[in-house]
N, C-alpha and C positions, 0 to 999 in steps of 0.2 A: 504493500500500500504506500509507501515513502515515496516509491518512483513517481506515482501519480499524483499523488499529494503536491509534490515539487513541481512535475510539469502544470497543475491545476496553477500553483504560483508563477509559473509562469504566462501562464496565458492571462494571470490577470494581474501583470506588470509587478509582481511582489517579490521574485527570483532574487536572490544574490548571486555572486561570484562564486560563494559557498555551496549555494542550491545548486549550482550549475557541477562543480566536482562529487558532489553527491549524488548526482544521476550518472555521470561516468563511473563512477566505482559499482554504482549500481546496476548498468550495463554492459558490464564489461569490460571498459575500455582501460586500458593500462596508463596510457599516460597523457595526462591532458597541460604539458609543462609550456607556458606561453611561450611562443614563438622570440627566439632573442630577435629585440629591439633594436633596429641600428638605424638612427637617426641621418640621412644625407648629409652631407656639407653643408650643400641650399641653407636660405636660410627658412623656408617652410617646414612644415613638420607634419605627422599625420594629425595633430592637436585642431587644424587648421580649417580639417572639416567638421560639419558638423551631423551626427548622425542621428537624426529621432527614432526612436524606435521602440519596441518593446521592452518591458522589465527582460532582462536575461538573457536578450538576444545581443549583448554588449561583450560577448566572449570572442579573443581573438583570433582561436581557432576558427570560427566561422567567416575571416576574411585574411587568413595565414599570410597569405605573400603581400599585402599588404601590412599586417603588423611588421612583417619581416623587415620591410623597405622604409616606412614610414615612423614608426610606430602608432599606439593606437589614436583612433579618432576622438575628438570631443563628442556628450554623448550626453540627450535630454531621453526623459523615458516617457511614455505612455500605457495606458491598460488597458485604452479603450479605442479605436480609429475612431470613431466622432469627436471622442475628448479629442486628439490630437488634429483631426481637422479642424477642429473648433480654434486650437491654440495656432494655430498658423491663420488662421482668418484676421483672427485681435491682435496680427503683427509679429506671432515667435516665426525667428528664419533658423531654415536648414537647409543641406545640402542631401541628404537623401534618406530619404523615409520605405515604411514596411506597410506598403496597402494590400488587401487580398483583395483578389480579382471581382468579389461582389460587390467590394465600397468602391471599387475606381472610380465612377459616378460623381460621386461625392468628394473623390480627392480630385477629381480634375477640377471642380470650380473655385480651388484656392492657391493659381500659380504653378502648378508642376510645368516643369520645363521639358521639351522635348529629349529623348534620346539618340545620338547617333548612333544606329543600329550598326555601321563597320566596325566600330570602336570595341561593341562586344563581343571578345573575342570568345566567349563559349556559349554564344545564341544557339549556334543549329548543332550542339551537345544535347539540350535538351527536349526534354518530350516535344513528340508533336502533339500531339492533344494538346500539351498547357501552355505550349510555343507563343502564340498568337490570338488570342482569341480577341474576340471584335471591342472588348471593355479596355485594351489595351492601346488603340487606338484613336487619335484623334484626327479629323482634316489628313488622315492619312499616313500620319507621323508617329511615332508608338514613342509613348511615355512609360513603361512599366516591362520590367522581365524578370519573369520567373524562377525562384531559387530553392521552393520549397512544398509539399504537400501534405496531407494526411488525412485520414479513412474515418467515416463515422459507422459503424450498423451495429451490432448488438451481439451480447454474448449469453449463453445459456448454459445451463447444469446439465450436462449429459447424464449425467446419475438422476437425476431428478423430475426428467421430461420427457416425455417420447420423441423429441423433435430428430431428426436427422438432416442431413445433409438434404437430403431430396425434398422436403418441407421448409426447409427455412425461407422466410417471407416477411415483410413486414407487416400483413395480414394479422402475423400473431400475436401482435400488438391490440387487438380488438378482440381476440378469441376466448371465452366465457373461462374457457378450460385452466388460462392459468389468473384467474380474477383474485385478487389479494397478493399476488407474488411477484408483481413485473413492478416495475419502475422505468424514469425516463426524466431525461434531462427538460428540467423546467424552462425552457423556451420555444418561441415560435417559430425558431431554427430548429427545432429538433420537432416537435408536435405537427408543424403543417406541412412541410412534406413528408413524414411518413405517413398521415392519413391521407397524405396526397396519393403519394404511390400505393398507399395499398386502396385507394378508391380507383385504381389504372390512371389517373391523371401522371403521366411520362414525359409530356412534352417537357414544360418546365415547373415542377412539382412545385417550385418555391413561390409560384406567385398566382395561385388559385384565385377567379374571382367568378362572379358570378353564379351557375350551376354547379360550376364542379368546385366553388367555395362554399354551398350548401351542404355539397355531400359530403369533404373534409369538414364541416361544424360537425355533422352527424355520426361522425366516426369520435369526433374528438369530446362531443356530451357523452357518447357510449366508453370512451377510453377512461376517462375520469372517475366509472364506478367501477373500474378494472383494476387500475392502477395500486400499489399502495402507496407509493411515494412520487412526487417529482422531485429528482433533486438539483443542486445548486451545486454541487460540488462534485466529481466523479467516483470520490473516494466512499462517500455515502453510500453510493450505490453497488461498489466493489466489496465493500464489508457485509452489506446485506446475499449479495453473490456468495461469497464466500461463505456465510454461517448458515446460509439456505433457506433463510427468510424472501430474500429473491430468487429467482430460475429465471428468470429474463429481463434484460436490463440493455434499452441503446447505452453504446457506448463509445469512445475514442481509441485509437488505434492502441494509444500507448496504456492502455489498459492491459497490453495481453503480457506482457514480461511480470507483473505486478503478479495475474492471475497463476502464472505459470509457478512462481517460486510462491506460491500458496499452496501447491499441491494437489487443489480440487478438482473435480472429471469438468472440464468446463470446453465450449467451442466457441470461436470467434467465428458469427455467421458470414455468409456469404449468400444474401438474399435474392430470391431468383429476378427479384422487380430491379436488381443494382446497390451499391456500395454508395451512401452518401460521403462527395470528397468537398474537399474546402484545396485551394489555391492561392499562395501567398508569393511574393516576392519584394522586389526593390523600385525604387521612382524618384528620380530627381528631382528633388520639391523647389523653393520659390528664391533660396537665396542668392543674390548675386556676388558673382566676384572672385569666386571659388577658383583657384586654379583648376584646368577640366582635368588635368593628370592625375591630380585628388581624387577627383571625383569618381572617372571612369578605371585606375586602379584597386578602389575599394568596391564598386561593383564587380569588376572582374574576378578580384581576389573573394566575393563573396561567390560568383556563381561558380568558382574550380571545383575540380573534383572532390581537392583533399578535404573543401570546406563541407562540401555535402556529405563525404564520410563522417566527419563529426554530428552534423545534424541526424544522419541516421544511427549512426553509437550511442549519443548522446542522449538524443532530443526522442529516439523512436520514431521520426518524424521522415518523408521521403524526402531523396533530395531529388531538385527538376532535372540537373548531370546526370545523365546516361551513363558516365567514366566513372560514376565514384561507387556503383553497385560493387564492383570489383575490386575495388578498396579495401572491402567491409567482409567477414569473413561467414561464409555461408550460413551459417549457426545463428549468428546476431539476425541476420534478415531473416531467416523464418520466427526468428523470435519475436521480430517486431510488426511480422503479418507483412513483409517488403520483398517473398521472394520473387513474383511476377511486377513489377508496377507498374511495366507498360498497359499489360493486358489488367490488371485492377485499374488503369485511370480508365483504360476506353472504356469499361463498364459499369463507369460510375455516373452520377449529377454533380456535376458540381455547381457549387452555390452561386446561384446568381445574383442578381440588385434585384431588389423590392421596392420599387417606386413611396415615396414616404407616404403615399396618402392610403397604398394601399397595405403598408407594412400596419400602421396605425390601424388599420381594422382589424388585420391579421389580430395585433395585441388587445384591442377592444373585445373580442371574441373568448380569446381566453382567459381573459381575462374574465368576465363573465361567467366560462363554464368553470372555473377554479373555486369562483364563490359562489357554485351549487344554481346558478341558474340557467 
């Protein structure tokens, strides 16, 4: 449960340095000794950029040949991409930020600067599915590339359940059978597309409205007497997994190393509707002035191989480098549910923008069925 506990801090910008060598020790990883420092003559430094970004995503292994050359960069944090859109609206500058590919929407309306796409040198290293997609683009000119991924679906008690491989669905999310024993992460990221896809709505599960947002309400009043928990936290729901209070529970990728060294019969599904993915990377945000060698070295040195091996050792998390699966020693990637990832992104959703008027009803909704009506 530590492993998850730690990444849950990190996702909500609360990590240290410390949390960050406790998930290495924790996965494995032997040595996580920062990269020596060796400042240029010049007289710029890596201090000079500025990088906003997540609690935790400030380790230097995630942009190696940059700390190597530079040393590391100056570094504000966030927990939240709207807080941090928010702070760059009211005037904070930076030179390059961590948006995932569903807010891009919303980080383009505050200054992100174009990228020159020759410049980066490991674009067509990574996935095609995450390469390019249309939120990435503006007028033609791509603001954002991809450095990192990871899996949302659900794990179950094999001791505990009849489910098999050849049933696992999101379906069973609604199914009478295990009523009082499932749990689910308290948001409308995780509640409206799974009764999205298990209502067949595939197109794009995350932004129901109309008809087929009547029949995810209807899934999701009937979820509510099912449920026993929603939780806030992933570890809640891992403990309940574990003591067998749960048997079915969505979950996050890096959930499964956690379950494993627990011991219990448990599977990490693979639902026949698709794997919910999320898509994050890098974007040169609004500040001016930046020398671009700054700039375009610490993304490059973010998108390398050797950086995405860390984020897969470390983080449990994919990395978008195609080169660094080979890095990583066959063991840790099934450990972390990373031994296909081409073939797990083409079969996933990944999460798209929800237009704010219609996210806000999204939330109005369950908002409602949470207090019972």
């Amino acid at each position: 449960m530590k492993l998850v506990r730690t990444i849950d801090r990190i996702a909500q910008g609360k990590a240290s340095r410390r949390d960050i060598n406790k998930i290495a020790a924790m996965t494995g990883v032997v040595s996580l000794a920062t990269p020596a420092m060796r400042r240029p003559a010049m007289a710029q430094s890596g201090e000079d950029l500025m990088y906003f970004t997540w609690g935790g995503f400030e380790a230097p292994e995630l942009f190696p040949s940059y700390a190597a050359k530079w040393g590391e960069p100056s570094t504000s944090f966030y927990g939240d991409e709207y807080e941090a859109i928010e702070k760059l609206r009211a005037g904070f500058a930076a030179d390059v930020v961590c948006p995932c590919i569903d807010v891009m929407p919303n980080w383009m309306r505050v200054g992100l600067q174009p990228l020159d796409e020759s410049r980066l040198i490991y674009l067509d290293d990574t996935f095609e599915s995450i390469r390019s997609p249309a939120a990435a683009f503006d007028k033609g000119e791509r603001y954002y590339t991809p450095t990192y991924y990871g899996f949302s679906s659900f794990v179950y008690r094999t001791d505990l359940t009849d489910i098999t491989p050849e049933t696992e669905s999101w379906k069973l999310f609604f199914d009478d059978t295990y009523a009082g024993h499932m749990a689910i992460w308290d948001s409308t990221d995780a509640v409206v597309p799974i009764a999205a896809l298990a209502a067949g709505v595939t197109d794009n599960p995350y932004t129901p409205d109309g008809a087929d947002l009547e029949k995810v309400e209807a899934l999701m009043r009937k979820q509510r007497d099912l449920v026993r928990y929603y939780w806030n936290e992933q570890t809640t729901a891992l403990q309940g997994i574990t003591s067998g209070e749960v048997v079915l529970s969505f979950a996050w990728s890096a959930a499964i190393p956690a379950l494993l060294d627990s011991g219990i019969d448990f599977k990490w599904a693979q639902p026949k509707e698709g794997l919910i993915s999320y898509v994050c990377g890098l974007a040169r945000a609004n500040r001016e002035g930046t020398d671009e060698e700054l700039v375009y070295d610490f993304i490059n040195a973010s998108m390398s191989p050797e950086a995405g091996q860390f984020m897969i050792e470390a983080y449990a998390l994919g990395s978008a480098n195609k080169d660094s699966y080979s890095l990583v020693d066959a063991d840790v990637l099934k450990r972390n549910g990373l031994e296909t990832p081409e073939e797990s992104l083409a079969g996933s959703h990944t999460y798209q923008f929800v237009p704010v008027d219609l996210k806000q009803r999204h939330i109005a909704i369950f908002d409602e069925i949470r207090a019972g009506f």
